[in-house]
Each structure stands twice: as structure tokens, then as C-alpha cells.
N, C-alpha and C positions, 0 to 999 in steps of 0.2 A: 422223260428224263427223271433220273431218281434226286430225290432233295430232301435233306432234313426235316423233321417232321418241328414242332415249336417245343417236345419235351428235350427231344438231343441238341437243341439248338440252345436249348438253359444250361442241359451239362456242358456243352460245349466252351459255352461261353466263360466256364470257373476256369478251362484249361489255359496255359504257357501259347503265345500267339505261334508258336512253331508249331507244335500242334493242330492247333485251330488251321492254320495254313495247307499242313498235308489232309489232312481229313478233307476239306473243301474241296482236294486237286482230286480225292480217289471216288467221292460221293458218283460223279456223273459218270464214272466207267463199272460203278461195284456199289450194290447197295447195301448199305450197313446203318445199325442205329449206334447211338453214343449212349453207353450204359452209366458210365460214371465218368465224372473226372475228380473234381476235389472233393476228399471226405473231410468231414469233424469229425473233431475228440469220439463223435457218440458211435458214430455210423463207422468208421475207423475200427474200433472195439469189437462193435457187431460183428465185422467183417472177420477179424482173426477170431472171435468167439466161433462162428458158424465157418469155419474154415475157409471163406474166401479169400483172405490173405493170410503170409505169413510174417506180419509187421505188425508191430504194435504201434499206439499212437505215439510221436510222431514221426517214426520211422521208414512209413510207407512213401514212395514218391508219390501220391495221390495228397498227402500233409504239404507239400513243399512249399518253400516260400518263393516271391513275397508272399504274406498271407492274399488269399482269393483268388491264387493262380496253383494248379496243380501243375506237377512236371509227369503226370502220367495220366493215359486216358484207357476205358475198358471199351471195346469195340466188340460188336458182334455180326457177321451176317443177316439181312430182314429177306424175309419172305412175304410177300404179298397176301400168302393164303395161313392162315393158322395153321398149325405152331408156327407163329413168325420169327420165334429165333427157336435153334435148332442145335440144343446145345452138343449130340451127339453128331454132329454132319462134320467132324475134324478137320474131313479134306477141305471143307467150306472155310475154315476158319484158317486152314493155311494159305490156300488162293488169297485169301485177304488182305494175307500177311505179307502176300509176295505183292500185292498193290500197294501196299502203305508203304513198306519199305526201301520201293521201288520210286516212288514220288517223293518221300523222304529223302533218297539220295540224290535224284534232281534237283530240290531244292535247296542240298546241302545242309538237310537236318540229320542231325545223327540221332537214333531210338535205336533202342533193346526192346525187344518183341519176347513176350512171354513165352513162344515157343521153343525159343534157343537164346536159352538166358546168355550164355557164356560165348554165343553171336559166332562160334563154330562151324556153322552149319549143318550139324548133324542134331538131325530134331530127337532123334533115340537115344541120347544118351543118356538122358532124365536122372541125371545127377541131385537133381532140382523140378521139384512141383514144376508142372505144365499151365501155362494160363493162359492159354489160347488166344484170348482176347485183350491182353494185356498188352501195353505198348509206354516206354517212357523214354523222355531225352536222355540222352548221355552228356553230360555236362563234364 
């Protein structure tokens, strides 16, 4: 059975417990690691420096308060064999996306998924950067 390993279990634990909830429910059906959840001011910066976001500090839902809880988390599919995340495998990262958001609606969590910011469902219309692995509450 797949389980978080003790590094995704640290980011996890910065995350919004609604969060922390759906990821728990997809782990055992879909293996995935926890890339990020809360940034600082530093790594925040990085992140829009090297284009991984498009927020400045404290704009991003990965900033949110209260402080020490973010309201978004970065997810990626693992692979057991190296390359274990697989940045170019897309369909991967959507299968994914259709388990979190699927578990999410059972649990009566509402998240926006990186892939269809504008929650339309049409993933081409890329009005807006693509962040495949990108997932935050809707508050």
C-alpha cells in the first residue's frame, strides 16, 4: 500500500487540515509525493524569481493564513523507479487530479486545481499558466 514517505509528511503537515484530509483519502488508491505546501517570504520569491509561481510574497495561496497553515499544496505523481516524479508524463498529473478532486468532493472540500484554474473544465483553454500539480481551497 502506498504511504507518505517522513519528507511529504513535514510538507504536509504546514498544510490547511482540509487538505491534509483529501491527500490522506487519494495516497492509498494513487501514489503521489507532497512537493510544497507553505512558502516564506524567501522561497515564495524564489519561486516567482524561477518562474514557479506567478505570486509575489504574500500573494500566493501557499502564504495563507493563519500563519503555519497554507491553503494550497503542490502534488506530483512518484514513481517507484527513477525519475520518480515525471515532470513531463501530463496525463499522469491529470489522473491525479481526477483523484483529488474526486475525494475532495466527497469530502465536501472545494480546491481549484492548477489545471483548470477557471474550474470550467476544459483543461486547453490555458487562458492562465498550467500548474499541473497545483491544488488550493476555494474559500
Amino acid at each position: 500500500m502506498n504511504a507518505y514517505g517522513p519528507t511529504s509528511l513535514a510538507r504536509l503537515e504546514t498544510c490547511h487540515p482540509e487538505i491534509v484530509e483529501v491527500c490522506f483519502e487519494v495516497i492509498p488508491v494513487f501514489d503521489h509525493t507532497i512537493l510544497c505546501g507553505i512558502r516564506d517570504e524567501a522561497a515564495q520569491d524564489e519561486a516567482y524569481r524561477t518562474g514557479h509561481s506567478n505570486a509575489r510574497w504574500p500573494q500566493s495561496r501557499h502564504n495563507a493564513t493563519p500563519p503555519g497553515l497554507s491553503d494550497a499544496v503542490d502534488i506530483a505523481p512518484w514513481h517507484l523507479a527513477p525519475p520518480h516524479i515525471r515532470w513531463d508524463a501530463e496525463r499522469e498529473f491529470i489522473l491525479l487530479a481526477g483523484h483529488i478532486l474526486q475525494a475532495a468532493a466527497a469530502l465536501g472540500v472545494r480546491l481549484r486545481w492548477g489545471g483548470d484554474w477557471d474550474q470550467d473544465r476544459d483543461l486547453y483553454d490555458r487562458n492562465i499558466p498550467f500548474d499541473l500539480g497545483h491544488y488550493e481551497r476555494v474559500c
